[in-house]
Every structure is written in C-alpha cells, then in structure tokens.
C-alpha positions in Angstrom: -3.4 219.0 231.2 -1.3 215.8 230.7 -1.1 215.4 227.1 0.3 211.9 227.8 -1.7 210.6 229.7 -5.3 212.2 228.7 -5.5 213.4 232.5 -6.2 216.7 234.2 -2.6 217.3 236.2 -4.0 220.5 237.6 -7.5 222.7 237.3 -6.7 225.7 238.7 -3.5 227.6 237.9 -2.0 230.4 238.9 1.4 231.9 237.7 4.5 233.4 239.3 6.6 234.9 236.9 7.7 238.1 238.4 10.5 238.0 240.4 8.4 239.1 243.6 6.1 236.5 242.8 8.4 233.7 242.5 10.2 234.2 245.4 6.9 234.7 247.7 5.4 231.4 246.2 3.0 229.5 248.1 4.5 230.9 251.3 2.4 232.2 253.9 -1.1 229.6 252.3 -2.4 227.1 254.8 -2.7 224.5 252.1 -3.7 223.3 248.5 -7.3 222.7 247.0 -7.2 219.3 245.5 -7.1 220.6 241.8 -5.1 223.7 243.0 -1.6 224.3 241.6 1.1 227.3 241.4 3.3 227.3 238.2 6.4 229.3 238.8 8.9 230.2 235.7 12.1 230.7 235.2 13.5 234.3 235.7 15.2 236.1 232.9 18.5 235.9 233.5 18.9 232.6 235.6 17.0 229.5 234.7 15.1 227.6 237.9 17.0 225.1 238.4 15.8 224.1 242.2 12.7 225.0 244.8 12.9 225.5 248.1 10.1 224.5 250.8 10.9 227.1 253.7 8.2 228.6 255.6 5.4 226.7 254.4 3.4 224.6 255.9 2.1 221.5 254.2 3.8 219.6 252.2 4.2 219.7 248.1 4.3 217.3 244.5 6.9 219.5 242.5 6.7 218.7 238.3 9.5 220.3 237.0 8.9 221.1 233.4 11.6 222.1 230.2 10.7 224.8 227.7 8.7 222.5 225.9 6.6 221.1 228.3 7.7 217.9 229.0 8.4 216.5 233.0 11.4 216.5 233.3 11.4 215.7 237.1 8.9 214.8 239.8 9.6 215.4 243.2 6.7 214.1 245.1 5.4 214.9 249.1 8.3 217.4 249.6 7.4 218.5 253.4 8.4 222.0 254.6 11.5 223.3 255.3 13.1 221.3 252.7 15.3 222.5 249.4 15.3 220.3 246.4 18.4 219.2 244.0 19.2 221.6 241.0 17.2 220.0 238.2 19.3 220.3 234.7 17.1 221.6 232.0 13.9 222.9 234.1 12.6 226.3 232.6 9.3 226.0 235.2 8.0 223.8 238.1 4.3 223.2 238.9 3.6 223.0 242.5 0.4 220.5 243.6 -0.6 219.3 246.0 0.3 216.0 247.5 -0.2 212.9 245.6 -1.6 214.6 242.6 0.9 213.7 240.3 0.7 209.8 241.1 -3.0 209.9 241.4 -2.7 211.4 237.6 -0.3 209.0 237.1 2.0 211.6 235.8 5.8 210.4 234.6 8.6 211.8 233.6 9.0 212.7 229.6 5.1 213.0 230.0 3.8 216.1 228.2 2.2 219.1 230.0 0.1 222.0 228.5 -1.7 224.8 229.7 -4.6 225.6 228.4 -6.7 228.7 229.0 -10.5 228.1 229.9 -12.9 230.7 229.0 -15.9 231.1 231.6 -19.4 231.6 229.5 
C-alpha cells in the first residue's frame, strides 16, 4: 500500500528474505501478474544496496525502500540482463511489474506499508 498516495502499489506479495531466496529472485518466472510483486530484504550482514536483472526475461519497476518504508529510489522498465546503481540507504526493493509504479503514481519519499490480509 502507498500510504502517500492512498493507492494499492502491489496486491500480491511475496518475500525473499533468506539468502537462497534472494539470490534466486524472480529468475527462472515467465512474467508478472499485473498486481504481482516480489519484496526482497536486505541480508544480515550486508545491506542491498543494488539488483541485478540477469537471467530473466521480462522486464521490471524496482521501488527501493529504507527501513522505514519510504521510496527511496525508483528504477522503472529495467529490461533483462541489466544491474542497477548501488542505492545509499535501501534496506529492501519491491519488484513489479512494468509501469506499476507510474500507473500508481508512486514517488520518491512516498511511504510504503505492508499490510497482511486475512482470507475469511
């Protein structure tokens, strides 16, 4: 959820927070659901700092996120095979699908939270 903006950044959510996980990302996935997002944290001992593109195959809107929650960066349409700058103070990067973050009208310094939904 943008907090900011009152929009829904991404509906579905999955985390990579193990080491394993993180470095296996969306690698070897034929695309993105609109709505579909993978949120990948920082490891333990070294901060994420940058994301690489390599082996995938469609192309990626990366919101880089502090400890707090706020954007920090957005690196929008970043195709395959592609590595990103070191971002200074990113604890965790959400990975969308292309567009999503202008078509939420996400910003830098916005406010992103997580939020848990409950299936009845």
């Amino acid at each position: 959820m943008n907090v900011t903006r009152g929009s829904v950044l991404c509906a579905n959510v999955q985390e990579a927070l193990g080491s394993l996980e993180r470095g296996k990302g969306l690698i070897g996935r034929k695309a993105l659901e609109p709505g579909e997002g993978l949120l990948i944290g920082a490891g333990p001992l070294i901060p994420l700092m940058w994301i690489h593109t390599l082996f995938m195959r469609f192309p990626l809107d990366l919101v880089f996120l502090d400890r707090a929650g706020r954007v920090v960066r957005i690196v929008a349409d970043v195709k395959p095979w592609r590595l990103t700058t070191p971002v200074l103070g990113a604890r965790s990067v959400l990975e969308i699908e292309s567009g999503a973050a202008q078509r939420t009208s996400t910003n830098v310094g916005d406010h992103v939270r997580f939020e848990e939904v409950k299936e009845s």
